[in-house]
C-alpha positions as CSV (number, residue, x, y, z in Angstrom):
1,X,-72.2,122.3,126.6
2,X,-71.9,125.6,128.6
3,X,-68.3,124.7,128.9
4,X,-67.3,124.8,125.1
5,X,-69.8,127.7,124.7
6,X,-67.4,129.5,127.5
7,X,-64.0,128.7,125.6
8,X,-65.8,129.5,122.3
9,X,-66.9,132.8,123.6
10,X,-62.9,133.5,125.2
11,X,-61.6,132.4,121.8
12,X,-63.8,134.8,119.5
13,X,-62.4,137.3,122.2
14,X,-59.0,137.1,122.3
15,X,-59.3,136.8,118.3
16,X,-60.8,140.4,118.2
17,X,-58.2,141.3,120.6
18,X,-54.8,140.4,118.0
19,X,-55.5,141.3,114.6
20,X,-54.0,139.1,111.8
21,X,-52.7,141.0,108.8
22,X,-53.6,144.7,108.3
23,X,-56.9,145.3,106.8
24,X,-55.9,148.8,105.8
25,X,-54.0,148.2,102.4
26,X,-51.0,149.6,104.0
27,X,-52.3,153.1,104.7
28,X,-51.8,154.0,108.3
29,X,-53.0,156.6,110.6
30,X,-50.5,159.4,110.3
31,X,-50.8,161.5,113.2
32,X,-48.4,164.7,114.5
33,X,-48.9,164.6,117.8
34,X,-46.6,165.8,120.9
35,X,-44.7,162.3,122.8
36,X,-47.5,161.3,125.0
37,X,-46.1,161.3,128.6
38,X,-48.8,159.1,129.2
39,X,-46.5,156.4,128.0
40,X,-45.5,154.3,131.5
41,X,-42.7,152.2,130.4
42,X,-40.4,149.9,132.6
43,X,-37.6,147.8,131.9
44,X,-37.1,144.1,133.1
45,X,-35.6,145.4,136.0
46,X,-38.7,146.9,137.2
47,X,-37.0,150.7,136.1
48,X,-39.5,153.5,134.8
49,X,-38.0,153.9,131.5
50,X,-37.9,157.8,130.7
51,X,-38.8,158.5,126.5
52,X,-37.1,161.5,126.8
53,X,-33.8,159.5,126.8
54,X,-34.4,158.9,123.5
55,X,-34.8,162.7,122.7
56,X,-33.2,163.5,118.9
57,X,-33.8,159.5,118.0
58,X,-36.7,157.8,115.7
59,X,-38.8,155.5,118.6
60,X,-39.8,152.1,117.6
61,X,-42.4,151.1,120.0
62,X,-44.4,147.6,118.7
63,X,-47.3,146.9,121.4
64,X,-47.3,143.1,121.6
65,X,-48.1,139.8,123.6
66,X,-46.6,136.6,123.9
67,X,-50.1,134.8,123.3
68,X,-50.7,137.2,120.1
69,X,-50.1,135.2,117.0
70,X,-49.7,138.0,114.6
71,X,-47.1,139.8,117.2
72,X,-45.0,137.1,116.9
73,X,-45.0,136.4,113.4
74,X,-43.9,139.8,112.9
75,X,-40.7,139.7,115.1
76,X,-38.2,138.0,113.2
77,X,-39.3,141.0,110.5
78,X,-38.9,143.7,113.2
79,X,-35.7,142.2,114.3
80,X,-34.6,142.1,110.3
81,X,-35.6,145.9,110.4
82,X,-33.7,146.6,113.6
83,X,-30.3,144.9,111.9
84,X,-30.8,146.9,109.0
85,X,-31.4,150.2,110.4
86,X,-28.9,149.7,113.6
87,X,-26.3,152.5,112.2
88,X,-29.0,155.1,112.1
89,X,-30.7,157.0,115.0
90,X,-33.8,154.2,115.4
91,X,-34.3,152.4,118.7
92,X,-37.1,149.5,118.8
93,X,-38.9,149.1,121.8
94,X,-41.4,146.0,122.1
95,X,-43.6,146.5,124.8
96,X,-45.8,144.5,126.7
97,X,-48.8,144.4,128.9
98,X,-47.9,140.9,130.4
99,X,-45.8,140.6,133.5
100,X,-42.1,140.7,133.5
101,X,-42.1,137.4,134.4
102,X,-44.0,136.3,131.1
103,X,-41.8,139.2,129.1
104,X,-38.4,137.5,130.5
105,X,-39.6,134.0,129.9
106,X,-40.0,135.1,126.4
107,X,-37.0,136.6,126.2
108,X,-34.9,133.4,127.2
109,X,-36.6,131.0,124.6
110,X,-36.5,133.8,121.8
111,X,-33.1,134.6,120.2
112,X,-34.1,138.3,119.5
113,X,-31.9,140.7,120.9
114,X,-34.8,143.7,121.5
115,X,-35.0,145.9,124.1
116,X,-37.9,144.8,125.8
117,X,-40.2,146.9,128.4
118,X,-43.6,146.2,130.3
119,X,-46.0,148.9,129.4
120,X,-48.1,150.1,132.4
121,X,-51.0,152.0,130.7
122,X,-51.7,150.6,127.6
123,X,-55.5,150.9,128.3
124,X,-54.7,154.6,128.8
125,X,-53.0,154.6,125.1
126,X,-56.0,153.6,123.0
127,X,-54.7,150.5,122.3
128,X,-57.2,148.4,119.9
129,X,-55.4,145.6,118.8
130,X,-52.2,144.0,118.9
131,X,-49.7,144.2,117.5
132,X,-49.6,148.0,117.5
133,X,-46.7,149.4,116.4
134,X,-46.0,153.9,117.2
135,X,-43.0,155.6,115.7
136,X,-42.1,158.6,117.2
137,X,-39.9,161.5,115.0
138,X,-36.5,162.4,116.6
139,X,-38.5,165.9,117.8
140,X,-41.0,163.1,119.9
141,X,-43.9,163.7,117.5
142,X,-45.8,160.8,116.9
143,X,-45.8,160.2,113.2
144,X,-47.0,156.5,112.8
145,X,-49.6,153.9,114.4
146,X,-51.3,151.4,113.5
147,X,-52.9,148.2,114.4
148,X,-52.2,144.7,112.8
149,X,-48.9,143.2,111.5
150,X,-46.5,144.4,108.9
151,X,-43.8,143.3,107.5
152,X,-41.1,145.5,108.7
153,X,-38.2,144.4,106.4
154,X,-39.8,145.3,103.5
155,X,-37.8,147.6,101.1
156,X,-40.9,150.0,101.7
157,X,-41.0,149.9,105.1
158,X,-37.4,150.6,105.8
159,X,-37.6,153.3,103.2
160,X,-40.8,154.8,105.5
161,X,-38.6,154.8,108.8
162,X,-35.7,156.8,107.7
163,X,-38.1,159.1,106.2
164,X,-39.9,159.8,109.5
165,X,-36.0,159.9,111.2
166,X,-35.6,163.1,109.0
């Protein structure tokens, strides 16, 4: 009995931990904030991955995990989005917590072709729920962030993105 009250207590958890679909109505917390440097990036090759490459480009950055439900129902939309917007100034970053390890095995039984990254910090980044998704202006304000999943090729939603790359 103290065994399924255990996994019951880990389930409610980790259900609290990745919210399903966004309880907001679709308004999000708009923010203008200077491009945290807080942000500890690395690639799959174990590479700090410097924002500031990015400088004068929209940044796409969708907090995720590979045990998050909602995260990975709203990939194939992200991916959609990314095709649609990959003549314009937007680069999508999905970045997670998990070990590279976990991120690569992902990678090679998922046909999406994102530029994935470990985040190092996310505790650091206020991070409530997954999936999060920030989008940075090409001056590095932080414009967008919210919690929960979207669907990100929505008319609406593309719409939103090139607005905030102007």
């Amino acid at each position: 009995m103290l065994m399924i009250r255990s996994i019951m207590v880990v389930l409610v958890i980790v259900g609290l931990g990745c919210n399903g679909p966004n309880k907001n109505n679709g308004e999000s917390l708009i923010v203008n904030e200077a491009l945290p440097e807080k942000i500890k990036l690395k690639d799959l090759n174990g590479r700090s991955v410097d924002l500031g490459i990015y400088k004068g480009k929209t940044i796409f950055i969708n907090f995720w995990a590979t045990w998050c439900n909602p995260c990975l129902r709203e990939m194939p939309s992200i991916h959609k989005a990314q095709h649609l917007l990959r003549n314009k100034d937007v680069v999508f970053l999905l970045a997670s917590s998990e070990s590279i390890e976990e991120i690569e095995a992902f990678k090679v039984n998922n046909d999406y072709d994102f530029n994935y990254v470990s985040v190092e910090n996310s505790e650091a980044l206020n991070i409530q729920a997954l999936p999060t998704t920030f989008i940075f202006n090409p001056k590095g304000k932080l414009v967008f962030m919210e919690n929960g999943f979207r669907k990100w090729d929505d008319e609406n939603n593309i719409e939103m993105i090139l607005k905030m790359a102007k």
